[in-house]
BAKERO-97270 format. One record per residue: y, z, x of N, C-alpha, C in turn; residue in three letters; residue number from 0. Coordinates in steps of 0.02 Angstrom, whole numbers, plus 32768, in hexadecimal, padded with zeros to 4 digits. Each point is the difference from the previous one (the first is absolute). Example, Ala and Ser with C-alpha at 12.3 -4.5 7.8 and 13.67 -1.06 7.14 Angstrom:
! BAKERO-97270
((7EE4; 8186; 8294); (803B; 8000; 7FD3); (803C; 8000; 802D); ALA; 0),
((8035; 7FDC; 7FEE); (803B; 8003; 802A); (8037; 8025; 7FD9); SER; 1),
! end
This chain:
! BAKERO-97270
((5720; 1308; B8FF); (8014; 7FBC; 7FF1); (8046; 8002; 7FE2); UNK; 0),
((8033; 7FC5; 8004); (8039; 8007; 7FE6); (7FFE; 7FE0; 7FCC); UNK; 1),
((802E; 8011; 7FD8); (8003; 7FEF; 7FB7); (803F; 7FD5; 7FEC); UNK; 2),
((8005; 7FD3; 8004); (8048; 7FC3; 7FFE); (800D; 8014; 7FB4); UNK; 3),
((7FE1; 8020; 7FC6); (8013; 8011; 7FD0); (800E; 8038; 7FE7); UNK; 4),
((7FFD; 8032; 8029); (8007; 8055; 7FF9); (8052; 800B; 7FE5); UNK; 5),
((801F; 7FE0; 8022); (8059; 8007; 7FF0); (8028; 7FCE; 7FC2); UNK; 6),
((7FB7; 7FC1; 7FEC); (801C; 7FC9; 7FED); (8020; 8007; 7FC5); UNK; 7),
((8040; 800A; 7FCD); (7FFA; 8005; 7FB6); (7FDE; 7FB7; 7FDA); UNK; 8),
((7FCE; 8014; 7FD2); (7FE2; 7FD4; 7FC2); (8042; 7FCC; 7FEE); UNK; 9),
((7FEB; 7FA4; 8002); (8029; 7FE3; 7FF5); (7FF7; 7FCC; 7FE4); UNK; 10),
((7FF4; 7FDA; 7FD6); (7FF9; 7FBA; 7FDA); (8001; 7FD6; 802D); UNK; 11),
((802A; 8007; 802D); (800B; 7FC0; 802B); (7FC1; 8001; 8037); UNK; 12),
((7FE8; 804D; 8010); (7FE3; 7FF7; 802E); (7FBA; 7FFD; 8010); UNK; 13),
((7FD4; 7FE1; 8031); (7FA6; 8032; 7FD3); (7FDB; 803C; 7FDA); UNK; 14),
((7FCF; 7FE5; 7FE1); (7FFF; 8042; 7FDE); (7FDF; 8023; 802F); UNK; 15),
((7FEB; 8042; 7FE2); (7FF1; 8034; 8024); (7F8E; 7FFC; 7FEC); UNK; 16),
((8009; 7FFE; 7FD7); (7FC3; 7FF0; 7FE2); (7FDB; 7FCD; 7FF6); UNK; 17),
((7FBE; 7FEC; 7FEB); (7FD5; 7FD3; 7FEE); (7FD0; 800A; 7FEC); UNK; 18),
((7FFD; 8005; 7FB1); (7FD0; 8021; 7FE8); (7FDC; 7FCC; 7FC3); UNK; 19),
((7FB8; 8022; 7FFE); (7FE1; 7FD7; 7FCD); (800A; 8012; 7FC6); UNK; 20),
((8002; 7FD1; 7FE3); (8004; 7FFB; 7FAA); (7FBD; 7FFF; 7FDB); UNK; 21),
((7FF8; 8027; 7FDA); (7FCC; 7FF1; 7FC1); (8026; 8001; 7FB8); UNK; 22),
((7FFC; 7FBB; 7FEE); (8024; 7FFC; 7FBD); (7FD5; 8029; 7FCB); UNK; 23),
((8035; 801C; 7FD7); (800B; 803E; 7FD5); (803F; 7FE7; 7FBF); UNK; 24),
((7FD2; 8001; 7FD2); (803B; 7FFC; 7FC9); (801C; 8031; 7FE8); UNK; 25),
((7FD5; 804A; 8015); (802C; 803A; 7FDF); (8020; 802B; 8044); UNK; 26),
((7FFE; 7FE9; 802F); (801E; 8024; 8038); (8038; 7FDF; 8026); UNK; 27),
((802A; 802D; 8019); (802D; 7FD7; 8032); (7FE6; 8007; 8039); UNK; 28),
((8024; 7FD9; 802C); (7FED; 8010; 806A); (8032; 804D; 7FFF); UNK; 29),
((7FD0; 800A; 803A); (8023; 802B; 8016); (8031; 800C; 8003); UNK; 30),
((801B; 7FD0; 8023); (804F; 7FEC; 801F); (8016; 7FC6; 7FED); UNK; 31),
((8031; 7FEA; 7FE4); (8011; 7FBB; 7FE9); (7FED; 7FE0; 8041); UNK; 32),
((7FF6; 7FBA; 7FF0); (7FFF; 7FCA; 804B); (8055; 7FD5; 7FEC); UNK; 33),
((7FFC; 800B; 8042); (803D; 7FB8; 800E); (7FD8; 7FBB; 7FFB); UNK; 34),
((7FC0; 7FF5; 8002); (7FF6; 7FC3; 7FFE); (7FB4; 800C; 8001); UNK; 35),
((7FBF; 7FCF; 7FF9); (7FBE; 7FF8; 7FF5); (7FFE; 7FD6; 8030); UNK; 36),
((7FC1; 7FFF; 802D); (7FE2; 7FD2; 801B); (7FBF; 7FEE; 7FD9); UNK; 37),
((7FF1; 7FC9; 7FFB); (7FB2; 7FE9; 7FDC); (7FD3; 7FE6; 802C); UNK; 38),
((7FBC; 800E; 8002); (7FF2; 7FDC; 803F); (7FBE; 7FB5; 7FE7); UNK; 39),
((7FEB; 8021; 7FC3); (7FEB; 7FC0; 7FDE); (8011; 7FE5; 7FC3); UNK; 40),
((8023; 7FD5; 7FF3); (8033; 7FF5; 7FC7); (7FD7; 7FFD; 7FC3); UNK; 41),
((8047; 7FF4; 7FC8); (7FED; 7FFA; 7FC2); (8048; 802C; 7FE8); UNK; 42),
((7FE3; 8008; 7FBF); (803F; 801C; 7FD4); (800D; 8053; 8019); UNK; 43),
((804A; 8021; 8012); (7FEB; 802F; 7FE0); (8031; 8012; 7FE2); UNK; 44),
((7FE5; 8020; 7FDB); (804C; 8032; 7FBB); (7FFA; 803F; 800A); UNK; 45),
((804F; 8004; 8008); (8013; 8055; 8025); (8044; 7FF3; 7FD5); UNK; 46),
((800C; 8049; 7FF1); (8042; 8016; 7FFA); (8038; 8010; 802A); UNK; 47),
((8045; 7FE9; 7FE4); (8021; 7FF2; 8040); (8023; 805F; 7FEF); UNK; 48),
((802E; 7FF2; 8040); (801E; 803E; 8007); (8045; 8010; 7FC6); UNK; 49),
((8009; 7FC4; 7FDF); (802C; 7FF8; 7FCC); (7FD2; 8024; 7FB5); UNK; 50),
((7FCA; 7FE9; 8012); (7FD5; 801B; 7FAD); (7FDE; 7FBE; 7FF3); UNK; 51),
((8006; 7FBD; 8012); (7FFA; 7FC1; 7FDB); (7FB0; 8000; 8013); UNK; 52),
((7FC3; 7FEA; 7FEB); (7FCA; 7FE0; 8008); (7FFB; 7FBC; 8022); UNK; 53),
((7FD7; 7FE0; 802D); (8026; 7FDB; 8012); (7F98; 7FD1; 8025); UNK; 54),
((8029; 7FC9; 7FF5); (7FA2; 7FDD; 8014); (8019; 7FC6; 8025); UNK; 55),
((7FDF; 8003; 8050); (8015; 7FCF; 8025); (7FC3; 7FE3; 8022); UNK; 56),
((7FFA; 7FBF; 801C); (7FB4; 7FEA; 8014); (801B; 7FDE; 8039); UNK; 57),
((7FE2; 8037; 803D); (800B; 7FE9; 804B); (7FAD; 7FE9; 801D); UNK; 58),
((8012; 7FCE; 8036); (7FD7; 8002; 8029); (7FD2; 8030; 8039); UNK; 59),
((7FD2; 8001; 8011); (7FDF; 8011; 8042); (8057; 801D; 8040); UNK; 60),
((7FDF; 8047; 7FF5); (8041; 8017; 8039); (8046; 7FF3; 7FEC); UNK; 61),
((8000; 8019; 7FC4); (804E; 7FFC; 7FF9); (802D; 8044; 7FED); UNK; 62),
((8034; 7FEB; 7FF1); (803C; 802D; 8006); (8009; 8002; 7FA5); UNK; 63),
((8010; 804C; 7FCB); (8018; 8007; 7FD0); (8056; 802B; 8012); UNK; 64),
((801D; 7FCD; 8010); (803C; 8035; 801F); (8036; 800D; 7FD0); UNK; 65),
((7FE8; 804A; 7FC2); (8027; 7FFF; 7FCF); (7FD5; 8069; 800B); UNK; 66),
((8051; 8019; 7FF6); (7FD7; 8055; 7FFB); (7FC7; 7FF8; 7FC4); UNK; 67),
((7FDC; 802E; 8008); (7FC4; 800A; 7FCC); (7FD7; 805C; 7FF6); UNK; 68),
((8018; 7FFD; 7FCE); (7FE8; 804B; 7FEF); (7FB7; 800C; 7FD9); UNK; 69),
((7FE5; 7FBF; 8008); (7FAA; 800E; 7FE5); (7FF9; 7FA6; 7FEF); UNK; 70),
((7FBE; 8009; 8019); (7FCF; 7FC2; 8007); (7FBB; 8015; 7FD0); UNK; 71),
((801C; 7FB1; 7FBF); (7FDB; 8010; 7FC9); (7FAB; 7FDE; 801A); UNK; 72),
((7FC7; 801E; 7FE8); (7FC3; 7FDC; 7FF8); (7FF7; 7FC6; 7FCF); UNK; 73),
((801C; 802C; 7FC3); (8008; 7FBE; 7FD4); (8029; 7FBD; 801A); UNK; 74),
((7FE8; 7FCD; 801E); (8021; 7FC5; 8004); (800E; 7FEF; 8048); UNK; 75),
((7FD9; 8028; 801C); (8003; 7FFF; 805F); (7FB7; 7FE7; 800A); UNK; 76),
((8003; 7FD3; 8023); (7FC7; 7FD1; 8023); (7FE4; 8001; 803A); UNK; 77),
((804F; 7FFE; 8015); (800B; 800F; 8045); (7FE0; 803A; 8023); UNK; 78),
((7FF2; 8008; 804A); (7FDC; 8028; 8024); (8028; 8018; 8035); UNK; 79),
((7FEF; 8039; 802F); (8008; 8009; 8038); (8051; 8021; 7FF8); UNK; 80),
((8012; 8021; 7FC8); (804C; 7FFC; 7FFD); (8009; 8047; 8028); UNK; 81),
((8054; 8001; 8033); (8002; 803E; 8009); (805F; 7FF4; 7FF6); UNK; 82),
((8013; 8055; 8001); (803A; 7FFD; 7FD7); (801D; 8007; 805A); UNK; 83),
((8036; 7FE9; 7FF7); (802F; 8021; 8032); (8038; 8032; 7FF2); UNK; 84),
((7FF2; 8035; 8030); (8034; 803D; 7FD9); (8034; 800F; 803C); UNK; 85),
((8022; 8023; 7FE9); (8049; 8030; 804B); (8005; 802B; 7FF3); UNK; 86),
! end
């Protein structure tokens, strides 16, 4: 099979490479920072941004957290279904 991403360099601008699930964790980071969260059943969630800041936002059903994030807190996440997007 060919791989349209084998040569690609990692880019902000471009898709990520990943899509992974989240289990919020107050004493852990993700793996990999995300460029952005998808949620797939809303509510609050509070994650730390890639700056250091804590940060609590309340999206709908299928939405977009499009801010880097280096860990997705339990404390104060409602929200469900979250997965991080990484490159």
């Amino acid at each position: 099979m060919s791989n349209p991403f084998e040569h690609r360099q990692s880019s902000l601008s471009g898709p990520g490479r990943d899509y992974v699930p989240v289990s919020p964790d107050d004493a852990s980071d993700l793996a990999k920072v995300a460029v952005s969260l998808f949620v797939e059943t809303g509510g609050a969630v509070t994650f730390v941004t890639v700056s250091g800041a804590t940060r609590t936002v309340t999206v709908p059903d299928f939405s977009w957290v499009v801010c880097g994030a280096s860990r997705v807190m339990a404390t104060g996440t409602t929200a469900s279904g979250i997965h991080a997007i990484t490159i």
